[in-house]
Phi, psi and omega in degrees: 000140194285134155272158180249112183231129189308188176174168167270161168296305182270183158245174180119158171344158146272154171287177198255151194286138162096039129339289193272331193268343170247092167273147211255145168297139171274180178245151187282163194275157188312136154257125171260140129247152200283187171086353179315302184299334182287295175344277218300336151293331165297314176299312186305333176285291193312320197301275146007276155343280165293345170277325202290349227245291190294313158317315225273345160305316216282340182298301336163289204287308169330305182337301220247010116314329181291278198309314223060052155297336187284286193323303180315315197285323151289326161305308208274357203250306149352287177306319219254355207254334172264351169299329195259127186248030168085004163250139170287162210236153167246350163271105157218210186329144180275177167071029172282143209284319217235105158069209186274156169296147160103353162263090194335152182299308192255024167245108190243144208257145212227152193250188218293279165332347192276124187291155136286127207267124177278157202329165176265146175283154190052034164237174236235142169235171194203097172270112150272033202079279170278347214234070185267134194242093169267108162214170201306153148261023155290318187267021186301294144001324210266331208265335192297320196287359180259297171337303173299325202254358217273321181293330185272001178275321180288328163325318193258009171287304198279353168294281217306319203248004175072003181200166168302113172212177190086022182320306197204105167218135216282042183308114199237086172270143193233170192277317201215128194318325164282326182283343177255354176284343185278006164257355167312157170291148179305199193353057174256163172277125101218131210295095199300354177266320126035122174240355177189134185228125157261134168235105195299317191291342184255358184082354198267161136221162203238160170245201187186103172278325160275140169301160190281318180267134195274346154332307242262164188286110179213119191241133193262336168285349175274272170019272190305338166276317097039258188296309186286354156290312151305308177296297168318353161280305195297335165285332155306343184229346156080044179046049173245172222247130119330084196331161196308287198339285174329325200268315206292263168341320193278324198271320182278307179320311179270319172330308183077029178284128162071009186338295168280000146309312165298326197286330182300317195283335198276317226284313184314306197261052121302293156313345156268358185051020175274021185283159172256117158015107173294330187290316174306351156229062188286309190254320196211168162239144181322132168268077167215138195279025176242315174280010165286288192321307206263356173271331168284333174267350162295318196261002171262015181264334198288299180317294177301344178283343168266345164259003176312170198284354181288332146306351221278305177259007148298315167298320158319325179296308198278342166287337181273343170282294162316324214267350194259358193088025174259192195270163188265022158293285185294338156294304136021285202294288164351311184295300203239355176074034187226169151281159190257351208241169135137137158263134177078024171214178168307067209204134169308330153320301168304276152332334188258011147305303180277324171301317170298333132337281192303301214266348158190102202243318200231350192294341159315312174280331177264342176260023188274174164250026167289274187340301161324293186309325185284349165299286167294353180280338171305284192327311175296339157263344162312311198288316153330302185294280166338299150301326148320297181314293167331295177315317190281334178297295225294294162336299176291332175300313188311300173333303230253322180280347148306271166342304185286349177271324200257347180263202212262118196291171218247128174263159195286123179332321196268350118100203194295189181061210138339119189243145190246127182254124176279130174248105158270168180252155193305099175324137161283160186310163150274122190307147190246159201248129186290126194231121163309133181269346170200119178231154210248143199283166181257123166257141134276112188307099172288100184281136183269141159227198186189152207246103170219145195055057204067008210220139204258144157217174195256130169267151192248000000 
């Protein structure tokens, strides 16, 4: 009878009982992915960033605290406050560098006598009805495109102001920032640094299709609205006088220049407590490159805050009040039931003040060109991240289809348990058979023979 000896199924240690009968899945192996430590260094740079972002108003405010600028600026608010009797004023502070005080720099004031200078030789005209347009004719491309929107810009002037303007105005374009100065009236102000000049009283405006600097941001069509926005204030009020801010302010508003500059620069000195006096820019704005910026952004955010739609015909109201000779304080009060000047009282200042708190509180931080950058570094670890994630499925399916290839089919029940390799003994071999490889058939021959004494023999 054959012997019987247990063994394993496999080779290696034996199993522990009920092995075999539970067999284990393998598991597929841990996938790292790479590149985690570069991430991580990456978020800690954005994080970074973004605190350095968030520092640098309350640093920017420490700075300018250190100087004591508000106290200058309340001493200078002070001074200009005393100077004002509640009237319109036709006069104000001496020592302004660009035209009369109290006038923006590229709206300039002309004395009685002064002609319109007739057209320049070898330029080109374009009479639109209200609307004479003279330039080079190379640049004629450059000029159309002011011609198409001029009417519907005047349309929304004279919406704006409640009476008709813009009757009849003169537009002079140059090639070049030298070349427009050589069309100003003779013995006239003009401000050589300037990309665009009004002279209300005489109706011109002068362009520039190059900038004085070739660097610099020059939207020629921003100019142009710009400049016909003075002049039209100025046939609204019949040249009577207005604070700078207002005039200034009204001409950045409607243009729509720079915006998000302005919206950055409003944001900065909000978080900074750096805003300036409505009073202080009553008559002239600061010559400093950190309160230049917030005095042009100031008085046109001040401006859309009076033009909001609820307001609409209250403006309209306070022009028509100026225009009749009252001051423009008391029209102001009249128009709208506030006072213009004051912080913690019942004043346009004061609201729109409260308002600007609220309204770009945070807008610094989402418009920086910090900020931009950390948007696309978002986007790039968002994509990183994705693409990675696909790659670990994709990893992990193979794993799992692998796996499943290698394990082991499922055995049959009847079986299971303890298993006997029987050793029978090895049958002897089979004889192995010889096969000739080549064997010759017997022919036969018909031979003569002959028979004697019983016995056959053959003759030869």
């Amino acid at each position: 009878m054959p012997r019987s000896h247990p063994a394993s199924a496999s080779s290696g240690p034996s199993p522990r009982r009920g092995d075999a009968r539970r067999p284990r899945a393998p598991v597929a192996p841990r996938l790292r992915t790479p590149g985690a430590a570069w991430v991580r260094w990456l978020f800690l740079g954005a994080l970074l960033l973004i605190g350095a972002l968030l520092w640098a108003p309350l640093a920017q405010a420490i700075s300018q605290e250190t100087g004591s600028p508000a106290a200058a600026a309340r001493e200078a608010a002070s001074a200009a406050a005393a100077t004002r009797t509640g009237v319109s004023q036709t006069e104000g502070p001496s020592g302004h560098a660009d035209g009369a005080p109290g006038q923006p720099k590229d709206a300039l004031e002309l004395g009685a006598n002064v002609q319109l200078p007739a057209t320049p030789d070898g330029f080109s005209s374009h009479d639109g009805g209200w609307l004479k347009v003279d330039f080079p004719p190379s640049v004629r491309h450059r000029v159309q495109p002011l011609l198409r929107d001029a009417d519907t810009f005047r349309e929304r002037l004279r919406d704006l102001f409640g009476q008709p303007v813009l009757e009849h105005v003169v537009v002079r374009v140059a090639r070049t920032a030298g070349e427009m100065a050589t069309l100003a009236p003779p013995e006239s102000p003009f401000p050589k640094y300037a990309e665009g000049v009004a002279y209300p009283g005489l109706a011109l405006v002068l362009l520039t299709i190059e900038p004085l600097h070739p660097n610099s941001v020059h939207d020629l069509a921003e100019v142009f609205h710009h400049e016909l926005a003075h002049v039209a204030l100025n046939e609204a009020l019949q040249g009577r006088h207005v604070p700078l801010w207002l005039n200034e302010g009204l001409a950045i508003h409607l243009s729509g220049e720079s915006m998000l500059d302005r919206l950055q620069t409003l944001s900065m000195a909000t978080l900074s407590e750096t805003l300036l006096p409505l009073v202080q820019l009553d008559w002239r704005f600061p010559d400093d490159l950190v309160q230049t910026p917030i005095a042009y952004a100031e008085s046109a955010d001040v401006v859309r805050h009076l033009l909001r739609t609820r307001y609409s015909q209250r403006f309209i109201a306070m022009l028509h009040r100026v225009r009749s000779g009252q001051s423009f304080e008391n029209a102001m009060l009249d128009a709208y039931g506030f006072n213009v000047y004051g912080v913690g009282a019942n004043s346009l200042e004061d609201e729109w003040r409260r308002e600007v708190a609220k309204r770009y509180s945070f807008w610094p931080v989402l418009f920086s060109g910090s900020m931009l950058w950390i948007g696309v570094l978002g986007l790039f670890t968002v994509g990183y991240f994705r693409s990675r994630s696909k790659q670990r499925l994709t990893l992990e399916r193979w794993a799992m289809e692998e796996a499943a290839e290698q394990r082991p089919k499922p055995r049959d029940p009847a079986f299971a348990g303890r298993m006997h390799i029987v050793l029978a003994p090895k049958p002897a071999p089979a004889p192995e058979s010889i096969v000739p490889e080549f064997k010759k058939g017997v022919v036969e021959v018909d031979v003569p023979k002959v028979e004697h004494d019983g016995s056959w023999h053959t003759l030869h």
